[in-house]
C-alpha positions as CSV (number, residue, x, y, z in Angstrom):
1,X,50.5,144.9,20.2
2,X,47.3,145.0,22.7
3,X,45.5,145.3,19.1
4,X,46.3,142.0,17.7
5,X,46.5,139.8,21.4
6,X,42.7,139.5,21.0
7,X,42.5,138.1,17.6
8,X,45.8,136.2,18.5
9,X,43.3,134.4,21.4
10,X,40.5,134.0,18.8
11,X,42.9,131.9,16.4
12,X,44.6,129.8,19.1
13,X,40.9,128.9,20.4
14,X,39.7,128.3,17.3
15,X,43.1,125.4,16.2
16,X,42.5,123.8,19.6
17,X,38.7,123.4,18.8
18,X,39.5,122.3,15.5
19,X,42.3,119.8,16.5
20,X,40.0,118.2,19.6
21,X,37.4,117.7,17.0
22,X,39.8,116.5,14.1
23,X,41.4,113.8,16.6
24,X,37.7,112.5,18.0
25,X,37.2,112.1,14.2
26,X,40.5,109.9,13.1
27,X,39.8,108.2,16.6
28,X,36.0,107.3,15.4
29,X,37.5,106.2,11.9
30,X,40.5,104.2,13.4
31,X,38.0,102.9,15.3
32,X,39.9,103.7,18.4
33,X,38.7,103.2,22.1
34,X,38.8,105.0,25.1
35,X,39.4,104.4,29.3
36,X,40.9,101.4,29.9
37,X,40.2,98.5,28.7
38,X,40.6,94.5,29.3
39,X,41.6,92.3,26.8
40,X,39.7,88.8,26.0
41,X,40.8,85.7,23.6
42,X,38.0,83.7,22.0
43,X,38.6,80.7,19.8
44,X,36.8,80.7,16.1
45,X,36.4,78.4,14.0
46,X,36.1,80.6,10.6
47,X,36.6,84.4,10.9
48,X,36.4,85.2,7.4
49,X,35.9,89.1,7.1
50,X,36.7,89.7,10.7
51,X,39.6,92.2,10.3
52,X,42.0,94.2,13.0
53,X,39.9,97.1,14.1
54,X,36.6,95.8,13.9
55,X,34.0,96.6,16.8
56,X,33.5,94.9,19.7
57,X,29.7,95.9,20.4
58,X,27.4,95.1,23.3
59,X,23.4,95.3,22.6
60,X,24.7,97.1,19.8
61,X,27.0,99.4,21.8
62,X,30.7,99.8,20.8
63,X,32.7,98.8,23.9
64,X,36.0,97.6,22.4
65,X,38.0,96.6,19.2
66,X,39.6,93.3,17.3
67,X,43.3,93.8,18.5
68,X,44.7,90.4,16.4
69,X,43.7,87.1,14.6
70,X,46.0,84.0,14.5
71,X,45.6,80.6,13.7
72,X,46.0,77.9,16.9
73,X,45.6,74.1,16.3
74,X,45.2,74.3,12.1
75,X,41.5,74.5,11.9
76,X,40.9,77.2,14.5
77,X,41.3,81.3,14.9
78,X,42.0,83.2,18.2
79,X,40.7,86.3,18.1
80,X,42.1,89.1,20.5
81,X,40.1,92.2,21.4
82,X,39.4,94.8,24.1
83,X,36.3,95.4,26.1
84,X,36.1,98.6,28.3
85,X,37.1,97.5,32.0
86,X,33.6,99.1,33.3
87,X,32.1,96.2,30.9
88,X,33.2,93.2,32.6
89,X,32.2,89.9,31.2
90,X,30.6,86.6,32.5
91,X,31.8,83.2,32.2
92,X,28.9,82.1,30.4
93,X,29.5,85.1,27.7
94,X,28.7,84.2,24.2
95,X,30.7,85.8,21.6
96,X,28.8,85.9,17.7
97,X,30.8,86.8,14.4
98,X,27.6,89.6,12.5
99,X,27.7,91.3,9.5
100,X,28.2,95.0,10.0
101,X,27.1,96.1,6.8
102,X,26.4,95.4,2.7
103,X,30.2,95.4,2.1
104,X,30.9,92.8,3.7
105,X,32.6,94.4,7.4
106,X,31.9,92.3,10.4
107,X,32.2,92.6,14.3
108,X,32.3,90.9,17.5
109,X,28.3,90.9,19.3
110,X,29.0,89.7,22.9
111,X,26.1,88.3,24.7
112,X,25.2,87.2,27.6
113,X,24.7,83.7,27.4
114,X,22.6,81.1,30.3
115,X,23.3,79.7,33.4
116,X,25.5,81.1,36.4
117,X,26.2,84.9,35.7
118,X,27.8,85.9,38.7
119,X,31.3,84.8,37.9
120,X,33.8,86.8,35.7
121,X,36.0,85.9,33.0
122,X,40.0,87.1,34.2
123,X,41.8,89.3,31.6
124,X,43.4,87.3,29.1
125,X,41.3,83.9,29.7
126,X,40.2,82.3,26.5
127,X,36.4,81.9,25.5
128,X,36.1,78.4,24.2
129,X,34.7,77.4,20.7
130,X,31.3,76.4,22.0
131,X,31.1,79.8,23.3
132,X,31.3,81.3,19.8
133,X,29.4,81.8,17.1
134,X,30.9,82.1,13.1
135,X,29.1,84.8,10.5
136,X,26.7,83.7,8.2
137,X,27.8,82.3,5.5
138,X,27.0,84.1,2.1
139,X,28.6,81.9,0.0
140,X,27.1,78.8,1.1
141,X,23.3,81.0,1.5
142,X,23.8,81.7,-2.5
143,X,25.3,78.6,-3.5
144,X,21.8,76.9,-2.7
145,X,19.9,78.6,-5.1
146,X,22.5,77.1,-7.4
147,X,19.7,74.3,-8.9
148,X,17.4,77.1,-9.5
149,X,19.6,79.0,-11.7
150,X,20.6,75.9,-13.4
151,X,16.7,75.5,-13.9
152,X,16.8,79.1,-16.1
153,X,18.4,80.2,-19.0
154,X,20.5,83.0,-19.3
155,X,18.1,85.4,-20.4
156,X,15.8,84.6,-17.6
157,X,18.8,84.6,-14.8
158,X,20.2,88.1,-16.7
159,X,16.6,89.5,-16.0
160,X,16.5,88.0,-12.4
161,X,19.7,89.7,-11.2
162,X,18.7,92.7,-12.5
163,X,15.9,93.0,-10.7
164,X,17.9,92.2,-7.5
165,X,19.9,94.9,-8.5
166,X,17.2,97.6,-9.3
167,X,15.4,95.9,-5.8
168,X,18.8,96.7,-3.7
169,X,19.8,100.3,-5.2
170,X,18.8,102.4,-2.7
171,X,17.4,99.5,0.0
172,X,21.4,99.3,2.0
173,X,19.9,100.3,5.6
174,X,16.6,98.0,5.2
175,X,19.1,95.0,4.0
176,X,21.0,95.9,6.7
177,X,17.8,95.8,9.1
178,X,17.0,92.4,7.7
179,X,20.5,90.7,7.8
180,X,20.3,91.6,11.7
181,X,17.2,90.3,12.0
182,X,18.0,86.9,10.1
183,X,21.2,86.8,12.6
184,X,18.8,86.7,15.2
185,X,16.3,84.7,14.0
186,X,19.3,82.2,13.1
187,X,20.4,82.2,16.1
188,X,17.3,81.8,18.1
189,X,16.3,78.8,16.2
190,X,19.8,77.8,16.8
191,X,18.9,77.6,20.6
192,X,16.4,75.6,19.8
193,X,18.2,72.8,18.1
194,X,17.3,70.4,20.2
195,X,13.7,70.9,19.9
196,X,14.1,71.1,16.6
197,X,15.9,68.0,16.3
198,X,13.3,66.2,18.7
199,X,10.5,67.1,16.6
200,X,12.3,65.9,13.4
201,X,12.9,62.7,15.2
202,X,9.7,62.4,15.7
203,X,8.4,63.1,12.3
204,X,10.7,61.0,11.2
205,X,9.5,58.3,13.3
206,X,5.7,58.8,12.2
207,X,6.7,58.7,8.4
208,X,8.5,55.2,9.1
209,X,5.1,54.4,10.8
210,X,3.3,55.5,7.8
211,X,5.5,53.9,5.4
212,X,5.2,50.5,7.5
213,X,1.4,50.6,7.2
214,X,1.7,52.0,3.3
215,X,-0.9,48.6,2.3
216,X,-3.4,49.7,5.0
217,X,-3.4,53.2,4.3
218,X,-3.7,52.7,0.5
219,X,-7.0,50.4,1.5
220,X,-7.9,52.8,3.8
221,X,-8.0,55.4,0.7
222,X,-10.1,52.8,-1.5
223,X,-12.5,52.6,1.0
224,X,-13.2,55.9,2.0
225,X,-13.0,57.1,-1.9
226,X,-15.6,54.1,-2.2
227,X,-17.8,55.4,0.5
228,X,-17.5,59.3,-1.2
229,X,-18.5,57.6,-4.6
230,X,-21.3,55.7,-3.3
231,X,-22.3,58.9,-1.2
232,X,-22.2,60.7,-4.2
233,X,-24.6,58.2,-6.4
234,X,-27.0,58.5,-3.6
235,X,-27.0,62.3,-3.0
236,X,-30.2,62.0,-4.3
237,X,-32.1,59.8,-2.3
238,X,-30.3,61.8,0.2
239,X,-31.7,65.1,-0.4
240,X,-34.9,63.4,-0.2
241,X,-34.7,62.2,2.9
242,X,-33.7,65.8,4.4
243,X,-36.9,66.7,2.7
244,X,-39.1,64.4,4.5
245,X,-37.0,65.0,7.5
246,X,-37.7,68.2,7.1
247,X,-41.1,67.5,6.6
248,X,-42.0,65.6,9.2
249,X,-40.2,68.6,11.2
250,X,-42.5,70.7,9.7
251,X,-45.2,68.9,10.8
252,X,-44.7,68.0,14.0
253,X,-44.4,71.1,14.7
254,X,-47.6,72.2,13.3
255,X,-49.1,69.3,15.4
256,X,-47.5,71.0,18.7
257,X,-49.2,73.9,18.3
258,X,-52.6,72.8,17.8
259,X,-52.6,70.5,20.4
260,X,-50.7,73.3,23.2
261,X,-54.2,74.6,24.0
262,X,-56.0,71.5,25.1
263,X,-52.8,70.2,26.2
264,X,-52.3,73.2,28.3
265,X,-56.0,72.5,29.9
266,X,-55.0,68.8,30.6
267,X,-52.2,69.9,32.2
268,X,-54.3,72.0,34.6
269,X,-57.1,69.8,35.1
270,X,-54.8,66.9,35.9
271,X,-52.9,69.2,38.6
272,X,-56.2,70.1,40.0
273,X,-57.3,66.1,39.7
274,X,-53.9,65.5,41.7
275,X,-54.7,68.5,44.2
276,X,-58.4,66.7,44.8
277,X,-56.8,63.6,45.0
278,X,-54.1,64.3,47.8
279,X,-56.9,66.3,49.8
280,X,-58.9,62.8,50.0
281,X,-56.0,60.9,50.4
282,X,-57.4,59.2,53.4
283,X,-60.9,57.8,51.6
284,X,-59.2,56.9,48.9
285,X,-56.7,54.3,51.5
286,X,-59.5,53.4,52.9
287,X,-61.3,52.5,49.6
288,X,-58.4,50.5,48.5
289,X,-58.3,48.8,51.4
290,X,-62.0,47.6,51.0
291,X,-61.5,47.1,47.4
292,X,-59.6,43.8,47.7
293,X,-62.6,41.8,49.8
294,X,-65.3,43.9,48.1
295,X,-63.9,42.6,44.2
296,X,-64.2,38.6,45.9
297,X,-67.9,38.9,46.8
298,X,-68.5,40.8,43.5
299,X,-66.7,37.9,41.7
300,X,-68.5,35.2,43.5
301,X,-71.8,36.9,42.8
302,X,-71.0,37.3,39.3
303,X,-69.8,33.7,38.8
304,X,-74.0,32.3,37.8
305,X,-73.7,34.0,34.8
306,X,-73.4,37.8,32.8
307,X,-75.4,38.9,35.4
308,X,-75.7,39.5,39.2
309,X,-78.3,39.3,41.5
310,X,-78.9,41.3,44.7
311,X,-80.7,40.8,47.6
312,X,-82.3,43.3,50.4
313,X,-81.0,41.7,53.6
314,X,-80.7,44.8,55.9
315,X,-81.8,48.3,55.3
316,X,-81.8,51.3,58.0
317,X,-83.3,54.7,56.9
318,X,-84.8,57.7,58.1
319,X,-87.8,58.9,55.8
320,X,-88.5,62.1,56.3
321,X,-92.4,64.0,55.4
322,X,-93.1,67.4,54.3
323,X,-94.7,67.9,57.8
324,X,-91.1,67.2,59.2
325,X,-92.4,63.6,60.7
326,X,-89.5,61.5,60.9
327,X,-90.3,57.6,60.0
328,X,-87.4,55.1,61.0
329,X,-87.5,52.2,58.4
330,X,-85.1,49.2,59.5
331,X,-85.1,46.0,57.5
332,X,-83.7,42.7,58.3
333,X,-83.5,39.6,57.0
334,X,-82.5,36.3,59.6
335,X,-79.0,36.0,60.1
336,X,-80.2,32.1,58.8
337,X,-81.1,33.0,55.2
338,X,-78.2,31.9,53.2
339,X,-78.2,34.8,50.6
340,X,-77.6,37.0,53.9
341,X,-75.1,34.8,55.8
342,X,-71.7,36.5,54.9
């Protein structure tokens, strides 16, 4: 008996290992939750593919299940599903319809939507319709390349779903990637409808604009295709005149440097011109202040004729001789003589 009580404990260990792992499995494929759990109603207003069971995710987290779907006020579905109580949910809470995968599953993404956060939805309260979001539609997506299958024969569309289908074999968890990502991308773009909507207004507005002014535009285009054309015949006379431009460019340049030396010594010279200048500032006042009364007598003396006469009236010197004798000379007409009478 003592023999077979150890292998006896093996075997029970080993069934309640194997049952704890066989019910976590049915529970993941019943898609079953656990804790406890609140229960939330949000109005649809198409749930196609949403089915009982379906997840209730959270940034992509499973936090509940689809309990029921029913139809309330003809054109409408209220879905019923369970979100863990440690999950509460806002008011502003929106609740999107996404595809779970190629076969077509969906489930519930709540998000958090904008505005006041703070406040909680009660268990059982109803999310409204413009608090929801429906699944793509796949139907509608493919019935739009409808005119460009009617554009192709058979052949051609037999050869084009083909090649879907050889693109697709394998490619489930990329399509998968990029259905999510069109979900989101459709649903930011969504957000901005009204920005959307503004700028097709105004677009709208411009092309109304445009088509107003369709008779000035169109002479507009005359006249500019005129002034191309006649551009064009003259390209040549043109291209000549960017020569000689270019020439003259050439030139001038040249010119520059042959005349930077002497133009360089100028340029000195006149600064130390200008320094001599402003060191005999003083004579020079005093020489344009003569100037004036000095340029009347020269004017009246020069009136007789092309030539001008002048006349010794007073003269005081000093003559010097090699013997150092000193001989004052002082000359003076009479203060009478007209020719000396200022």
């Amino acid at each position: 008996m003592r023999g077979l009580l150890a292998p006896l404990i093996k075997l029970v260990v080993f069934l309640v290992i194997t049952a704890f792992f066989t019910y976590v499995l049915g529970a993941t494929i019943a898609n079953t939750s656990y804790g406890s759990t609140n229960t939330y109603k949000a109005i649809f207003t198409n749930v196609q593919g949403l089915s009982t069971g379906d997840d209730v995710r959270i940034a992509g987290v499973r936090v509940g299940t689809v309990n029921g779907i029913k139809i309330v006020n003809h054109d409408q579905a209220q879905v019923t599903f369970t979100v863990v109580k440690d999950r509460p949910l806002p008011t502003n809470v929106q609740v999107l319809i996404r595809y779970r995968n190629l076969v077509g599953q969906r489930y519930i993404d709540v998000q958090q939507g904008t505005g006041d956060s703070n406040s909680l939805l009660a268990k059982g309260q109803v999310i409204p319709v413009h608090q929801t979001h429906n699944a793509l539609d796949l139907t509608a997506l493919f019935n739009s390349f409808q005119p460009l299958f009617q554009g192709l024969d058979p052949g051609e569309i037999n050869q084009l779903s083909n090649e879907i289908v050889q693109t697709l074999q394998g490619e489930g968890g990329s399509l998968e990637l990029l259905f999510s990502n069109l979900g989101d991308l459709t649903n930011s773009l969504a957000d901005k409808d009204q920005v959307i909507g503004s700028v097709v207004d105004n677009l709208a507005s411009f092309l109304t604009g445009v088509g107003q002014r369709d008779n000035e535009l169109d002479n507009l285009i005359v006249q500019l295709q005129g002034f191309i054309s006649g551009l064009s015949q003259d390209r040549n006379t043109i291209a000549n005149a960017i020569d000689g431009v270019n020439q003259l460019a050439t030139t001038t340049s040249s010119l520059l440097t042959q005349a930077r030396a002497p133009l360089a010594k100028d340029i000195s010279d006149l600064s130390a011109l200008t320094a001599n200048l402003n060191a005999n500032s003083a004579t020079i006042q005093k020489a344009l202040n003569l100037l004036p009364p000095t340029t009347a007598v020269l004017t009246r003396t020069g009136s007789y004729g092309s030539w001008f006469n002048f006349y010794l009236c007073s003269l005081t010197a000093d003559l010097t001789f090699p013997n150092g004798t000193i001989v004052p000379l002082n000359v003076h007409q009479p203060t009478n003589v007209a020719r000396c009478n200022p």
